[in-house]
C-alpha positions as a Markdown table, in Angstrom:
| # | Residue | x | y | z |
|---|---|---|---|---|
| 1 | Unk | 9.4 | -201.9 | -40.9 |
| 2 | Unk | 6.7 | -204.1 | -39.6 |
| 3 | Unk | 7.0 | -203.2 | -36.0 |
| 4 | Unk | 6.4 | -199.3 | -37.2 |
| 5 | Unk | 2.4 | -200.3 | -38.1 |
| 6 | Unk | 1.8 | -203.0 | -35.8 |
| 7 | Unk | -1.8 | -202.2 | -33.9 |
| 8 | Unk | -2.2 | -204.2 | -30.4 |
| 9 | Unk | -4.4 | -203.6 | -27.5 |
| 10 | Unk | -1.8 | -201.3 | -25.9 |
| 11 | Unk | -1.4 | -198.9 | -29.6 |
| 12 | Unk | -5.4 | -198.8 | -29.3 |
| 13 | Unk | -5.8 | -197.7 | -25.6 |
| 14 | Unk | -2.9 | -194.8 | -26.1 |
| 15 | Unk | -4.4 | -194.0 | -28.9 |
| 16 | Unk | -7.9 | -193.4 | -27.2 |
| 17 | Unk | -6.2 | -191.6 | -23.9 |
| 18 | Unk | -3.7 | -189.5 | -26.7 |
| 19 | Unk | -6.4 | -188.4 | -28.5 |
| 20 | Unk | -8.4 | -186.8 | -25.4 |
| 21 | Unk | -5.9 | -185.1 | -23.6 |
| 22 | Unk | -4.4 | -184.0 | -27.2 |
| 23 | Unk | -7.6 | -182.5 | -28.2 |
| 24 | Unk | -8.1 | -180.8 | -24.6 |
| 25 | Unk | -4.5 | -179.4 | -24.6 |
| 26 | Unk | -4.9 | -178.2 | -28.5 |
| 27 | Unk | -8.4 | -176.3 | -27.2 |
| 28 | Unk | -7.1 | -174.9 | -23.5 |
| 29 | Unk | -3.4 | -174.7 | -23.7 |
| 30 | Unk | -2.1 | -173.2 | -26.6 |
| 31 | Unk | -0.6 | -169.1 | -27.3 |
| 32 | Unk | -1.8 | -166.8 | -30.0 |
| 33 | Unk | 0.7 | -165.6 | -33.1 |
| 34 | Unk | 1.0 | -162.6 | -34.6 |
| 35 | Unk | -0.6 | -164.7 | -37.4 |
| 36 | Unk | -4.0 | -165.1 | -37.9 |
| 37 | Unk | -5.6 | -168.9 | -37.2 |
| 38 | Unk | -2.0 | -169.8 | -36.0 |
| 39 | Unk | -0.9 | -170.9 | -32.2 |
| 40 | Unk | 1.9 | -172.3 | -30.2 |
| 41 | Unk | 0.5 | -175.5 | -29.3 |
| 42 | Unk | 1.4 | -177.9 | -26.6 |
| 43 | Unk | -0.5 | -180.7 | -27.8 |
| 44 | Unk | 2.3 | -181.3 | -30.4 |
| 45 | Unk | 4.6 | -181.8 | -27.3 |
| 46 | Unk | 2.1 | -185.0 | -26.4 |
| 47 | Unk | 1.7 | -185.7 | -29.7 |
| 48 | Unk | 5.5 | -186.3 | -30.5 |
| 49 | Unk | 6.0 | -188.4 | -26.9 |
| 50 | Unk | 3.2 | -190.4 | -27.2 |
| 51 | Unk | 4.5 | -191.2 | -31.4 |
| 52 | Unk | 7.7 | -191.9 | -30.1 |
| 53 | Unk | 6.3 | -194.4 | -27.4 |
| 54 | Unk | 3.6 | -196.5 | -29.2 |
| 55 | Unk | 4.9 | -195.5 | -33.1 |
| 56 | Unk | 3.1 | -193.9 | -36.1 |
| 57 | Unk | -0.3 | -195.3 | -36.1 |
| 58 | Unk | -0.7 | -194.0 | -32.6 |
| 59 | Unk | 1.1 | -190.8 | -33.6 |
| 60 | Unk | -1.1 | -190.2 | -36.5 |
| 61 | Unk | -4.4 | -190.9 | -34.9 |
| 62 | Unk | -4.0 | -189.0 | -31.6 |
| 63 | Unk | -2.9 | -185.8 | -34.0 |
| 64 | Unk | -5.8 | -186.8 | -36.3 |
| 65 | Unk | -8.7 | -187.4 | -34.3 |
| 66 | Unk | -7.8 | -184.7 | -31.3 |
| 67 | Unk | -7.4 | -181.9 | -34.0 |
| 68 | Unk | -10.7 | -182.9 | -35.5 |
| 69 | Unk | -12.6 | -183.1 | -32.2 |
| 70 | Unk | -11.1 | -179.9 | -31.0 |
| 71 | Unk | -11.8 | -178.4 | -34.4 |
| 72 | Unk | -15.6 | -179.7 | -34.4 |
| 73 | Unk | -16.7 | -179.1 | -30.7 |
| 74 | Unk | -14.8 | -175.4 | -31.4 |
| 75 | Unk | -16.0 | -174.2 | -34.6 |
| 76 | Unk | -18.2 | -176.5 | -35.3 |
| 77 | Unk | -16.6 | -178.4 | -38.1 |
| 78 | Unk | -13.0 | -179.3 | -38.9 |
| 79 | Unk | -11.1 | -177.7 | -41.2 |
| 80 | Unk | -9.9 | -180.8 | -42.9 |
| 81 | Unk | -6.5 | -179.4 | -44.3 |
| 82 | Unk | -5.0 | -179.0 | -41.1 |
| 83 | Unk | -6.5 | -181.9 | -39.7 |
| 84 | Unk | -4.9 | -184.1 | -42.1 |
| 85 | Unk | -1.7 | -181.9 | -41.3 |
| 86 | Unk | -2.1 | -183.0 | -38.3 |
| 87 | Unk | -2.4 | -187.1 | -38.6 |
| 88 | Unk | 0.6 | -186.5 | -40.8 |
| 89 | Unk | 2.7 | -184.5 | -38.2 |
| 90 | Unk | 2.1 | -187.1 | -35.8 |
| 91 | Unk | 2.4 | -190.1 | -38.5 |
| 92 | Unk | 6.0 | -188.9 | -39.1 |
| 93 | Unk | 7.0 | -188.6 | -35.2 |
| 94 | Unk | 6.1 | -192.0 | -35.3 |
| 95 | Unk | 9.5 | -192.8 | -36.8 |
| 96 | Unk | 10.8 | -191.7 | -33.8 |
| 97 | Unk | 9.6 | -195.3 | -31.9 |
| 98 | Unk | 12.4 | -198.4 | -32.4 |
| 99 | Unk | 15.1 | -195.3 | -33.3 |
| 100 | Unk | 15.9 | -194.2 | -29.5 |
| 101 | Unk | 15.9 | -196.3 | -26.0 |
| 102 | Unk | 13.7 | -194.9 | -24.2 |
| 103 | Unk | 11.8 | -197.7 | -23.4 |
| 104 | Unk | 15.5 | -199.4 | -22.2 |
| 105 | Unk | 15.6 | -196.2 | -19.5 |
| 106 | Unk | 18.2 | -194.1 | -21.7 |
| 107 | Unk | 16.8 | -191.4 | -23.7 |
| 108 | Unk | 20.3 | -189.1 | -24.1 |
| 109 | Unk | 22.2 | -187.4 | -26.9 |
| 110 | Unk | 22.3 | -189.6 | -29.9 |
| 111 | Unk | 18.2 | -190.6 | -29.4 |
| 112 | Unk | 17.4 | -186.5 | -28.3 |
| 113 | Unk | 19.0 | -185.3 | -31.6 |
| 114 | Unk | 17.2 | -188.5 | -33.6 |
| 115 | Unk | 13.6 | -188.5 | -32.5 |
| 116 | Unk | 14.2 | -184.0 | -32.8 |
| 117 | Unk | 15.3 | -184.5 | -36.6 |
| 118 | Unk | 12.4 | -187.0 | -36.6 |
| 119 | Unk | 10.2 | -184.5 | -35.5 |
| 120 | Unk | 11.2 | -181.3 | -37.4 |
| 121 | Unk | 10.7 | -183.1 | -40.7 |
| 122 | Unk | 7.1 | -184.4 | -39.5 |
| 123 | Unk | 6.5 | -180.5 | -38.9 |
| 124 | Unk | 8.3 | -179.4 | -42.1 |
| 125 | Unk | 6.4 | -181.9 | -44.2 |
| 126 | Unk | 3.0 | -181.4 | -42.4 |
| 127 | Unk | 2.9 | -177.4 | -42.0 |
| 128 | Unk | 4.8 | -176.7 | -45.3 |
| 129 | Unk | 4.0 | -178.7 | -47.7 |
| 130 | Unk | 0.9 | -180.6 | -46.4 |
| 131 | Unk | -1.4 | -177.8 | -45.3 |
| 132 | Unk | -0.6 | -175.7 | -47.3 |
| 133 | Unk | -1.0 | -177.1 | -50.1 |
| 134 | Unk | -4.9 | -179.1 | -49.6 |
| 135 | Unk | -5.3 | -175.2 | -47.8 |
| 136 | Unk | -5.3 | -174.0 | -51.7 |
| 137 | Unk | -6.6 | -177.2 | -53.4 |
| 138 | Unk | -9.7 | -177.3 | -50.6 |
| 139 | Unk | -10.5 | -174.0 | -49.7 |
| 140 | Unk | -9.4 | -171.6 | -52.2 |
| 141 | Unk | -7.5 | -170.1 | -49.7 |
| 142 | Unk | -4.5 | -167.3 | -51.3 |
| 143 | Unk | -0.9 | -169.2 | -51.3 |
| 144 | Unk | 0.9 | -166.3 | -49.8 |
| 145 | Unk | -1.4 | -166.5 | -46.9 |
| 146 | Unk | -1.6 | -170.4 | -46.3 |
| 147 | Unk | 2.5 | -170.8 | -46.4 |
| 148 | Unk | 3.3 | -168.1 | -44.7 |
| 149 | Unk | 0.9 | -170.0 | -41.8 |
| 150 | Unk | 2.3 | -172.8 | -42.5 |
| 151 | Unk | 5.9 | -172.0 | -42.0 |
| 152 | Unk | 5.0 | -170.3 | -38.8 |
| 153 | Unk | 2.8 | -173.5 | -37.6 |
| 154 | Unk | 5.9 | -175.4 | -38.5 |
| 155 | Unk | 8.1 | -173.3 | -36.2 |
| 156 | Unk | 6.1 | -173.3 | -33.1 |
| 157 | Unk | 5.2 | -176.8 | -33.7 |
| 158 | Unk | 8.9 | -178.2 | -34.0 |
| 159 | Unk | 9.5 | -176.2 | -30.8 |
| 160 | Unk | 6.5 | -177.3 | -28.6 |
| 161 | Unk | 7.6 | -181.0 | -29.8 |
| 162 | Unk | 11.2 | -179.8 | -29.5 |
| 163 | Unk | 10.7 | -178.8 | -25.8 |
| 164 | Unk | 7.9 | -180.4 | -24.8 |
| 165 | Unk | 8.4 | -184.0 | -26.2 |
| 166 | Unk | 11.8 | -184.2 | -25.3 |
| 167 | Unk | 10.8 | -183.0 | -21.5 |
| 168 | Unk | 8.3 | -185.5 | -21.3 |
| 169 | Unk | 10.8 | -188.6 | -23.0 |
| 170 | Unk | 13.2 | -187.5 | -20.4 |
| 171 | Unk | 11.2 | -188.0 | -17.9 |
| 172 | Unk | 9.5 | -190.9 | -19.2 |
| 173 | Unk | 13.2 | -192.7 | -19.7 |
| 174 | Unk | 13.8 | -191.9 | -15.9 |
| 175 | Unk | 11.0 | -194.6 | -15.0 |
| 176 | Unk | 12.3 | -197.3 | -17.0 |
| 177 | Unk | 14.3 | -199.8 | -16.0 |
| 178 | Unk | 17.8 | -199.8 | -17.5 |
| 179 | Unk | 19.2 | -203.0 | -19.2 |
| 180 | Unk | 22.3 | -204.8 | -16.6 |
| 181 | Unk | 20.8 | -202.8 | -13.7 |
| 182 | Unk | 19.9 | -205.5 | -12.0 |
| 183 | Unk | 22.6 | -207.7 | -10.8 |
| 184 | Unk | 22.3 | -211.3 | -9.3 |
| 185 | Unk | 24.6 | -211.1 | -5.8 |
């Protein structure tokens, strides 16, 4: 479990670099629901490949402090519910790191379906329960408005990291060197 939280230079600098392209994609790319303050965002994609390469810490903080940039150069200030929905999200795709290979070149089947059940849960347990739920406790905002949000947040979320972070771990795999490639002649 150690491995999950440990910080070096490396977690810091993709931390730093996920963060800024996170916040741009969550203010430029991103598609309007039928629900109000909700979007299909692709910065969830990057948020869930970047978790499953440098592990929760990274995950949490890229989610975390993009979302409360975006939300602050945006609106002004962050709406601190789904901020913290956010950090969690990420947190949680975290999980992801040490479960698959793609750092050994393979990123196939068994670690697809793995870092996707990884990844639905972070949404469920971020946009369900999470948001929701400080959404009420924070803001006085009505329940049947924040879950039904929520639920839809979580949908679009788990597909953008669905699609999107399983694109990019594809492609990421593809660059790596696989172990016994090399042979000695």
């Amino acid at each position: 479990m150690k491995e999950y939280f440990k910080v070096s230079t490396r977690t810091i600098v993709a931390t730093g670099i996920g963060a800024a392209i996170f916040m741009l994609l969550f203010m430029y790319v991103k598609v309007p629901s039928p629900i109000p303050e909700t979007s299909f965002q692709t910065a969830y994609g990057l948020s869930a490949f970047f978790a499953a390469l440098f592990g929760p810490i990274a995950g949490g903080l890229i989610a975390f402090i993009g979302h409360a940039l975006s939300d602050g150069i945006q609106y002004g200030s962050p709406w601190w519910s789904w901020v913290i929905a956010s950090g969690v999200s990420g947190l949680v795709f975290g999980f992801s790191y040490k479960r698959t290979k793609v750092e050994e070149g393979e990123f196939k089947g068994k670690d697809i379906l793995t870092f996707n059940v990884i990844q639905v849960i972070g949404n469920a347990l971020a946009w369900i329960v999470v948001a929701p739920v400080l959404d009420i406790l924070i803001y006085q905002e009505p329940a049947n408005l924040v879950f039904v949000q929520g639920i839809t947040a979580a949908i679009m979320n788990s597909i953008s990291a669905g699609v999107i972070g399983t694109l990019l771990l594809i492609a990421y795999a593809a660059t790596r060197t696989k172990k016994g490639s090399l042979i000695k002649k």
